[in-house]
C-alpha positions in Angstrom: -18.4 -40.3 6.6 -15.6 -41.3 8.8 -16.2 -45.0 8.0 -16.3 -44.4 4.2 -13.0 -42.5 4.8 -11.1 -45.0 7.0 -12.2 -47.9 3.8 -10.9 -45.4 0.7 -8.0 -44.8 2.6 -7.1 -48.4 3.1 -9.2 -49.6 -0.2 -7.6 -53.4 -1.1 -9.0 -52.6 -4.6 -9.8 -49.5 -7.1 -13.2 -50.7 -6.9 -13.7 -51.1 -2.9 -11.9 -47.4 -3.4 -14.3 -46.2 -6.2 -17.0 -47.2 -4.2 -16.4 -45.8 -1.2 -15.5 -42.5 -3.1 -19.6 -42.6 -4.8 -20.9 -42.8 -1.0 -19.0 -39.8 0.1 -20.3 -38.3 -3.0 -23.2 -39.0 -1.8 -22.8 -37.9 2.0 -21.5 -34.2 0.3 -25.2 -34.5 -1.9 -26.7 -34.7 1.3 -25.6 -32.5 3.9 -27.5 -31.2 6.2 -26.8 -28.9 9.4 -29.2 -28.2 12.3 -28.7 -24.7 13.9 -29.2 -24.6 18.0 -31.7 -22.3 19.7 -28.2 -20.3 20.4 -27.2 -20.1 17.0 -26.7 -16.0 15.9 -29.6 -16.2 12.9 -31.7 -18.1 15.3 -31.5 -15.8 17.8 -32.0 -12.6 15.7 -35.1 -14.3 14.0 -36.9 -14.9 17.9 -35.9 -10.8 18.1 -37.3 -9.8 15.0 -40.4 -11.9 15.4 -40.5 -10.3 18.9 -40.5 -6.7 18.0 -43.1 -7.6 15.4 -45.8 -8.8 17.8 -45.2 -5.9 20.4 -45.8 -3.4 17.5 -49.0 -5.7 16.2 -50.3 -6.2 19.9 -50.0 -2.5 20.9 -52.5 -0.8 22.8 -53.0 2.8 22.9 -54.7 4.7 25.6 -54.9 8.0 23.1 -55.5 6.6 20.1 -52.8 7.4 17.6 -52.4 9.7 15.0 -52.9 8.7 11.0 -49.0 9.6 10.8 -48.3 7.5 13.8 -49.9 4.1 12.3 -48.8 4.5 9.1 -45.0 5.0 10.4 -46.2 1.5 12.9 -47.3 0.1 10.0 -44.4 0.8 7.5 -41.9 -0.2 10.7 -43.9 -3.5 11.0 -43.5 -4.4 6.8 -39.8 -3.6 7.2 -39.7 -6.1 9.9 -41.4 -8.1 8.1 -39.3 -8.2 5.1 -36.1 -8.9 7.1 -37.8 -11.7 9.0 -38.3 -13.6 5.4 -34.7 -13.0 4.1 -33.5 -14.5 7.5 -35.9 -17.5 7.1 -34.7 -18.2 3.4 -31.3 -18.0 4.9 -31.2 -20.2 7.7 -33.4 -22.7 5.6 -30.4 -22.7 3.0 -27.5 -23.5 5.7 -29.6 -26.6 7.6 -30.2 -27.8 4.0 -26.9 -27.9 2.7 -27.4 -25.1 0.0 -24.3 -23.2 0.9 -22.3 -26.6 -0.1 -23.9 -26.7 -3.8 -21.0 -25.0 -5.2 -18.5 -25.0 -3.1 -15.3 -26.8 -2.9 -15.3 -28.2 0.8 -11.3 -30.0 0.9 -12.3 -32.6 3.7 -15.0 -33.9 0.9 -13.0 -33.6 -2.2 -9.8 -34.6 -0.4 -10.0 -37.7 1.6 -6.7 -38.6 2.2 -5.9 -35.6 3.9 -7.9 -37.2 6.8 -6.6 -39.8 8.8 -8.4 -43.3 9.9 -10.3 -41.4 12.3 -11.7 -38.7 10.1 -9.2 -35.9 12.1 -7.2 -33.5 9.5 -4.1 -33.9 8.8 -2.9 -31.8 6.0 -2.0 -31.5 2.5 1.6 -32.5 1.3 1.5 -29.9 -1.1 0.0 -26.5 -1.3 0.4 -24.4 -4.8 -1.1 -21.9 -6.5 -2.0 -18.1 -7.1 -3.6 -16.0 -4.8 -6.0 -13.6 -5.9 -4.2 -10.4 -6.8 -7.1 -8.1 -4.7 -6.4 -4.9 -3.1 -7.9 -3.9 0.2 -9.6 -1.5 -0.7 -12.2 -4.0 -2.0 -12.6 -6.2 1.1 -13.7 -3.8 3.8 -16.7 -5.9 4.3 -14.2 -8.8 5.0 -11.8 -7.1 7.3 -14.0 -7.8 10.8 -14.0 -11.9 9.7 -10.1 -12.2 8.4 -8.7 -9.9 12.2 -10.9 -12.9 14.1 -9.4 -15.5 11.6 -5.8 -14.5 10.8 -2.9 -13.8 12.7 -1.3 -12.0 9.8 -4.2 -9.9 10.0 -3.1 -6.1 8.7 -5.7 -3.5 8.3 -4.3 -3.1 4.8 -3.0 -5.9 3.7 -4.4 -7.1 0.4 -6.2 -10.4 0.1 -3.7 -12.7 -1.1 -1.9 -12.5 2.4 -4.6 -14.6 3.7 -4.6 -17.0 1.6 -0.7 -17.0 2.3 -1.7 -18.2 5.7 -4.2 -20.2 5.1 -1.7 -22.0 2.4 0.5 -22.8 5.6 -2.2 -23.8 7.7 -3.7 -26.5 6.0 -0.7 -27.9 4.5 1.0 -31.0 6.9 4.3 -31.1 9.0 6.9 -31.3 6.5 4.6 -30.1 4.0 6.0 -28.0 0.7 4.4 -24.6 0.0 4.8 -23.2 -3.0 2.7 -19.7 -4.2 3.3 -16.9 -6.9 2.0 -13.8 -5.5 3.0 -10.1 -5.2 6.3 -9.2 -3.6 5.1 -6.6 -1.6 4.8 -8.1 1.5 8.7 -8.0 1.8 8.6 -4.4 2.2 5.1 -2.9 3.1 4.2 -2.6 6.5 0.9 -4.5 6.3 3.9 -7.6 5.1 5.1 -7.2 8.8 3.0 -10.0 10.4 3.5 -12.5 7.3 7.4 -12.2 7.2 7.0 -13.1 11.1 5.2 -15.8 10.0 7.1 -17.1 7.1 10.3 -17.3 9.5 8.5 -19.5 12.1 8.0 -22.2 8.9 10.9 -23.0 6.4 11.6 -20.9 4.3 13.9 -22.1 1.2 13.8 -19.9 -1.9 12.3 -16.6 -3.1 12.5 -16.2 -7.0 11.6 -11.8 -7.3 10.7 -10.7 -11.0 11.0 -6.8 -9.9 9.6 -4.8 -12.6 9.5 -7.6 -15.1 5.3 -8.3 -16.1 4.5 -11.9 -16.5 0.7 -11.7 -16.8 -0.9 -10.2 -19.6 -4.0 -9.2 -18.2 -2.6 -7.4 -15.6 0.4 -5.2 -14.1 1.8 -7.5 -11.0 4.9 -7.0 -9.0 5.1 -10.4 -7.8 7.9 -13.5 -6.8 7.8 -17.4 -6.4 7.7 -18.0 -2.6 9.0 -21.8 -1.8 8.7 -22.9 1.9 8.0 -25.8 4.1 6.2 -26.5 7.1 9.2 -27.6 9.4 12.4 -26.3 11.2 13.9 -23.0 9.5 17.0 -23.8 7.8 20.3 -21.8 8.1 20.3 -20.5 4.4 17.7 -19.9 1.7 17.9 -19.4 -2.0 17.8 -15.8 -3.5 17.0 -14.9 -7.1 16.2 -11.8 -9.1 14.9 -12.6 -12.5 16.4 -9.9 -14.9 14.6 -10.9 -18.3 12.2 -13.5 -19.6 14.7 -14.3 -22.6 16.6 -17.0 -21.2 18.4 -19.5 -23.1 18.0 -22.8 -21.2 15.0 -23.8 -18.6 13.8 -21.9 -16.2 15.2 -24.1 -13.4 18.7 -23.7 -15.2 17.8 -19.7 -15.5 16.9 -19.8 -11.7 20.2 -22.0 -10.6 22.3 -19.6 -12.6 21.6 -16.4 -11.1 20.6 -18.1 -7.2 22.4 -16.6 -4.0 22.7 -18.2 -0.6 21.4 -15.7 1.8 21.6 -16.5 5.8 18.1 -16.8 7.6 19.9 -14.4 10.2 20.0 -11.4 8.5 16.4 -11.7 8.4 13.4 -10.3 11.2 10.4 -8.7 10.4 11.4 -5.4 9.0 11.9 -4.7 5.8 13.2 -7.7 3.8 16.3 -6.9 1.7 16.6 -9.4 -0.8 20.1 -9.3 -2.6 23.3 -12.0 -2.9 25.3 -12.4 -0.4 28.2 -9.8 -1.0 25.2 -7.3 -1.1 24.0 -8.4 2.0 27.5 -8.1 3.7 27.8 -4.8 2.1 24.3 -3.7 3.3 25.1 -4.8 6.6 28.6 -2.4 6.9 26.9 0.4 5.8 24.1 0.5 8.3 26.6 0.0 11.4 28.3 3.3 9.7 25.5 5.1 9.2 22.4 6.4 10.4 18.6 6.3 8.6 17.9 9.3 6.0 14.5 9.9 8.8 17.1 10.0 10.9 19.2 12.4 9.6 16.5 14.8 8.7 14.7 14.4 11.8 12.1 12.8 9.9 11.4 16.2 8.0 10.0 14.5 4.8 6.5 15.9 3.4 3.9 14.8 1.0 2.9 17.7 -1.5 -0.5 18.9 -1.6 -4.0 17.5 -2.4 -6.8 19.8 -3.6 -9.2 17.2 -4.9 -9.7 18.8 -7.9 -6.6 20.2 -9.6 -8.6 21.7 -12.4 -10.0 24.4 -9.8 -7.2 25.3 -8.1 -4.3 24.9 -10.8 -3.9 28.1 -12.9 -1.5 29.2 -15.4 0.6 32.3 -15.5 -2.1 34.5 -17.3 -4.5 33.7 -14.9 -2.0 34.8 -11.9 -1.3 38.1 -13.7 -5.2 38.8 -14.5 -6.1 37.7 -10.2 -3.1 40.1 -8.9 -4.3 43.0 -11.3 -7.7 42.9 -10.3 -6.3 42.9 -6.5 -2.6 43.0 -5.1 -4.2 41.1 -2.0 -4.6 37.7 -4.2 -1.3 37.6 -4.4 -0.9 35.8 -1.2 -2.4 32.9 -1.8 -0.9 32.7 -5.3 1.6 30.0 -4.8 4.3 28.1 -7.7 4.0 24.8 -7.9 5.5 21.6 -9.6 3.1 19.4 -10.7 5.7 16.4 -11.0 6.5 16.6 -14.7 9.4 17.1 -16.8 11.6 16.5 -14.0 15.4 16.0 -13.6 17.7 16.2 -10.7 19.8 18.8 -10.2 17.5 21.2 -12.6 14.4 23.3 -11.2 12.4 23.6 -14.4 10.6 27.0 -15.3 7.2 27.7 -13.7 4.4 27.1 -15.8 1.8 27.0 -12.8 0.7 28.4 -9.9 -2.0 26.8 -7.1 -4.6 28.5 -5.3 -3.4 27.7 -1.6 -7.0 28.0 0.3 -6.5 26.6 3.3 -9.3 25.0 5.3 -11.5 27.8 6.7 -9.9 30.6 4.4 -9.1 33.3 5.9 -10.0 32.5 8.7 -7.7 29.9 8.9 -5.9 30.5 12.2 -9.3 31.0 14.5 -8.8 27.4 16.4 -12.2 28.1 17.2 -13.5 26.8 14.0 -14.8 23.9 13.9 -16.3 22.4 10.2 -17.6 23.8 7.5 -17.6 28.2 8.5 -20.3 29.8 7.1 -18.4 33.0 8.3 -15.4 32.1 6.6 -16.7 31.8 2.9 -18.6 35.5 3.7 -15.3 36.8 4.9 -13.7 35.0 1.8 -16.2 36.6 -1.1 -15.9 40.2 1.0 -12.1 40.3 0.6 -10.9 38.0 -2.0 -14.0 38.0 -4.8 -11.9 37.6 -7.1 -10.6 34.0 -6.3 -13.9 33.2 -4.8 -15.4 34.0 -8.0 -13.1 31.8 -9.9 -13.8 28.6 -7.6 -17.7 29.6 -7.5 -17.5 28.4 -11.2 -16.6 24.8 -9.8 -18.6 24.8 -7.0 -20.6 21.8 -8.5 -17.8 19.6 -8.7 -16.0 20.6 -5.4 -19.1 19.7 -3.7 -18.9 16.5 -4.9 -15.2 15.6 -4.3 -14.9 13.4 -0.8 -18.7 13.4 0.6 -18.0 12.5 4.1 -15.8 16.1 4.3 -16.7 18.2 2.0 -18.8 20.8 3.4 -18.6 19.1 6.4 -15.0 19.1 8.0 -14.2 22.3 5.6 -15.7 24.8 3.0 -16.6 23.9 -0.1 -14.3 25.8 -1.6 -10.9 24.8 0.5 -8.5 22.4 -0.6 -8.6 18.9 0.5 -5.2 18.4 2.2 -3.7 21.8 2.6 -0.5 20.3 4.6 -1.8 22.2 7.6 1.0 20.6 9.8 4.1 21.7 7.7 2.8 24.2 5.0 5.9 26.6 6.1 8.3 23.9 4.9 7.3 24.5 1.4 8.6 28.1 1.9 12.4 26.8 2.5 15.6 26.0 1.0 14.7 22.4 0.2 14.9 18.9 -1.6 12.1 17.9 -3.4 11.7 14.6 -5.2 9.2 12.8 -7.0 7.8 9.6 -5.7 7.9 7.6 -8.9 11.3 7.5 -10.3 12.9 5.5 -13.3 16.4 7.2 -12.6 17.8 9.7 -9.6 15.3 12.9 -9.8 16.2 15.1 -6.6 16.0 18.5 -7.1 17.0 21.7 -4.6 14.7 24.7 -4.7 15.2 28.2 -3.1 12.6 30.0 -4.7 9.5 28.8 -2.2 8.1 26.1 -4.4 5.2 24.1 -3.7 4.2 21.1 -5.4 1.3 18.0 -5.4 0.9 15.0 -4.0 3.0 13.3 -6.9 6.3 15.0 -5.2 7.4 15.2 -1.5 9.9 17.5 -0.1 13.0 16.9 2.5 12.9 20.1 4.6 16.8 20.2 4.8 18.8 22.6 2.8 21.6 20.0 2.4 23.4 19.7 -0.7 25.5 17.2 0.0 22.7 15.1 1.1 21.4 15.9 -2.7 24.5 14.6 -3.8 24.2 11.1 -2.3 20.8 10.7 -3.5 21.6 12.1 -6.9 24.4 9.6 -7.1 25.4 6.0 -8.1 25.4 5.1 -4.5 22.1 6.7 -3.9 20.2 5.1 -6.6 21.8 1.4 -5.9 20.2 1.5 -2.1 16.8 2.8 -3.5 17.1 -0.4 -5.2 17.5 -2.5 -2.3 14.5 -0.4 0.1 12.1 0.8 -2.1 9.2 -0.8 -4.3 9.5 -2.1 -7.8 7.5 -0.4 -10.6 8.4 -0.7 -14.5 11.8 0.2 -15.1 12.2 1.9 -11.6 10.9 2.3 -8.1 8.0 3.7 -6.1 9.9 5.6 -3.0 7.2 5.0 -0.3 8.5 7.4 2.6 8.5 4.1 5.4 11.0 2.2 3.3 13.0 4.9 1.2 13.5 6.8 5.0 15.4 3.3 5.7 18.2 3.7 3.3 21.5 4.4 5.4 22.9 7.8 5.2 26.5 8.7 6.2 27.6 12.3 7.8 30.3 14.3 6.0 33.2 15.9 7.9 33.4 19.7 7.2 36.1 19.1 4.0 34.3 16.5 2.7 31.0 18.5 2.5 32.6 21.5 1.2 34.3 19.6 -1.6 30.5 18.1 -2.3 28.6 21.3 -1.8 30.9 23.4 -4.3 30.6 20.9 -7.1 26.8 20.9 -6.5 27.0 24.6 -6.9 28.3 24.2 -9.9 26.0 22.3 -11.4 23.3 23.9 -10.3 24.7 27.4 -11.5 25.3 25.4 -15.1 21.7 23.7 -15.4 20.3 27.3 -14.2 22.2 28.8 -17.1 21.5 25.9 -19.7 18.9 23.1 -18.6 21.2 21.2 -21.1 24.5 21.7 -20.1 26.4 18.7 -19.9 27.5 17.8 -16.0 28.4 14.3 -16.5 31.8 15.2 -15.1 31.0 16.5 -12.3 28.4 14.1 -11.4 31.1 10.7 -12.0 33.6 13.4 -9.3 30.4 13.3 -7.1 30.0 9.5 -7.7 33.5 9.2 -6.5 33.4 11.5 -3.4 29.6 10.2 -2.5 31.8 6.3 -2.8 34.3 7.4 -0.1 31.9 9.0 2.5 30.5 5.2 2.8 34.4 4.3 2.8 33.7 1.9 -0.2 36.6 -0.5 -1.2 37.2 -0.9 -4.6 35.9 -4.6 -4.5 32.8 -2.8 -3.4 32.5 0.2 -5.7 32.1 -2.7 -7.9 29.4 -4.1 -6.6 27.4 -0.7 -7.3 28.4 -0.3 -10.8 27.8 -3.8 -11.7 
């Protein structure tokens, strides 16, 4: 094979080279591979065979039991039947089976060998990585940790192949991939973006929310690199609409930035021009993270598992407390994340069954799993309730099967917030996760809500203000994920965005105006506060000490 390379890749003729490309044609037809005595299948056949004949060759001194042999017996035909999958197996790898189909480079691609058969690389690498999400690769996970260095236990699959894009591609070599642009931002992108840095990079093209593939709803960008030296600058482009007049390459050129290397690591990349980087930049050495400034008080809402069960409207709430004043307790309101808009706490419609893990016997630390003596305490003094859930007993039981009725009751809620349940109790900011335009509301009145919303335990209207604003929304735009026409705020990037701290004067000014709209939506959920809000806007502009230049900027 090495000699048939070393002639094609210095053929004198097409048909020295056409030859020489039929014999390694013919090589690839017949491969063959020899396993060692050492070799993992080899080694677990001897085993197998081995256990086979010690249960064949037994002797018994008191003879065994009918039972006893057919178990032997049934033991030895399971043996048996693994032995024979192992044989077919190894008989396929030493015979070259596992090549039929597959698309082995150093075969198709001779010249990426050189004279001595040794790779060298490709000068191009291009393509589209499978869009799969982890989820559906656990089986994979233990091969691509030994394999990858950008090995994340959830990153998707395409990141691999990200890798392995670089790896086989030569010094100097360009790489060129659409994928998703998550890995700018999520935490399993960490090890990538270290990666990416230690190549060139040279331009990212992002298409946001924009959908360029029929079949399917991607988030993804054009990644252009090289195998090389990092340069000083690359080239930045967000693609705002598919409509463009002229080429793409024109579109692209139009709308580029130069952004430094420099103000890149492997946190969370921030891809913007260059006056939003520099703005970025001043802000952050002014402020301090919202996690921060919270002290990381930021709470996912609650997960039953089966909302139909524990969701009940406000007939049913009247008809539980009537029958007993007890049931009132674990009566709780909730949002369910609908119909949402900031500033405005919506009527309630619903209420949740709060049953906490172990109900009511929730606070004996004693308990461990599934309490028996829990659900008896539960019928005895809340039959009512019980009652209620008894009638979805069937479907309960069959939400999450590795903790239902095994870590807790049947009847309990699947993620009860057992860390922080108090929180939902407080003066508070809740928010929903999926936003196509500010939604922050404040709530007084105890409110709980599900796993569509999260809650800031900080009763801080100013800090409602800035996320509620102009300012606000712009640096959700520049931390958190792109979805359609908005942004998923994913607590470990949207906790990034820089938040300043008011002086007393400044957060009274903010505070009253809040007030104000708050008493005016709670009055009319229509009233018009638009001139508040832009007074707000203005306020929210000067507690990041904004110049005019970059008020700009924001607006667009």
């Amino acid at each position: 094979y090495r000699n048939a390379v070393k002639t094609y890749r210095n053929a004198e003729n097409k048909e020295q080279k056409r030859e020489m490309k039929k014999l390694i044609a013919d090589i690839k037809g017949n491969f063959k591979t020899t396993l060692g005595l050492s070799d993992v299948n080899k080694t677990k056949l001897r085993r197998l065979e081995g256990e086979v004949e010690n249960l064949q060759g037994q002797i018994f001194l008191i003879p065994e039991t009918k039972a006893e042999r057919t178990k032997r017996e049934k033991k030895i035909a399971k043996l048996n039947n693994e032995i024979d999958k192992l044989k077919v197996e190894i008989e396929d790898i030493e015979n070259g089976r596992m090549y039929e189909n597959a698309l082995e480079w150093r075969f198709e691609f001779p010249e990426v060998l050189n004279n001595d058969g040794v790779f060298i690389g490709f000068d191009v690498v291009m393509g589209n990585p499978p869009y799969i999400r982890q989820e559906e690769i656990k089986e994979l996970k233990p091969l691509l940790q030994t394999n990858f260095i950008t090995y994340s236990g959830t990153a998707d699959l395409y990141v691999f192949f990200a890798e392995r894009g670089f790896k086989i591609l030569k010094t100097q070599g360009q790489f060129c991939y659409i994928m998703p642009n998550k890995w700018m931002q999520a935490g399993y992108g960490k090890a990538l973006r270290t990666y990416i840095l230690e190549n060139q990079l040279q331009e990212i093209i992002d298409f946001g929310d924009i959908q360029i593939f029929e079949e399917a709803t991607t988030y993804p960008c054009i990644l252009n690199a090289s195998k090389q030296q990092q340069n000083t600058n690359f080239v930045s482009a967000t693609v705002k609409t598919l409509n463009y007049i002229n080429e793409f390459a024109v579109y692209i050129k139009s709308i580029s930035n130069q952004i430094k290397v420099e103000t890149l690591n492997d946190e969370i990349w921030v891809i913007s021009s260059d006056s939003d980087q520099k703005l970025l930049s001043r802000i952050k050495s002014n402020c301090v993270s919202l996690a921060e400034y919270i002290d990381n008080k930021s709470f996912r809402g609650i997960l039953t598992g089966l909302t139909e069960a524990f969701l009940i409207d406000n007939n049913k709430m009247i008809e539980l407390i009537n029958q007993n004043s007890k049931n009132k307790k674990v009566i709780k309101p909730i949002l369910q994340g609908r119909n949402i808009e900031k500033y405005l706490t919506p009527n309630i419609e619903k209420h949740i069954l709060f049953i906490p893990w172990h109900f009511p016997l929730e606070i004996n630390s004693n308990i461990k799993g599934a309490s028996i003596e829990a659900e008896s305490v539960f019928q005895k003094d809340y039959p009512a309730i019980y009652n209620h859930l008894l009638g979805y007993k069937e479907k309960l039981e069959r939400r999450n099967s590795v903790e239902t009725g095994i870590r807790y009751e049947w009847y309990a809620m699947q993620r009860w917030a057992s860390d922080y349940y108090e929180e939902f109790e407080k003066p508070k900011i809740m928010y929903q996760i999926f936003q196509t335009k500010p939604c922050f509301i404040y709530d007084e009145q105890g409110l709980y809500c599900n796993n569509s919303m999260w809650i800031i335990s900080k009763a801080d209207k100013v800090l409602l203000a800035i996320l509620n604003s102009k300012m606000g929304w712009w640096l959700i735009s520049k931390y958190c994920t792109a979805i359609q026409n908005g942004f998923q705020l994913i607590w470990k990037y949207f906790g990034q965005i820089p938040i300043p701290k008011a002086n007393p004067k400044q957060g009274e000014v903010i505070t009253s105006l809040v007030d104000q709209i708050l008493t005016a939506k709670k009055s009319d959920s229509k009233a018009d506060t638009t001139t508040l809000e832009t007074e707000i806007d203005q306020l929210v502009y000067q507690l990041y000490e904004l110049t005019p230049e970059e008020i700009q900027i924001i607006e667009g």
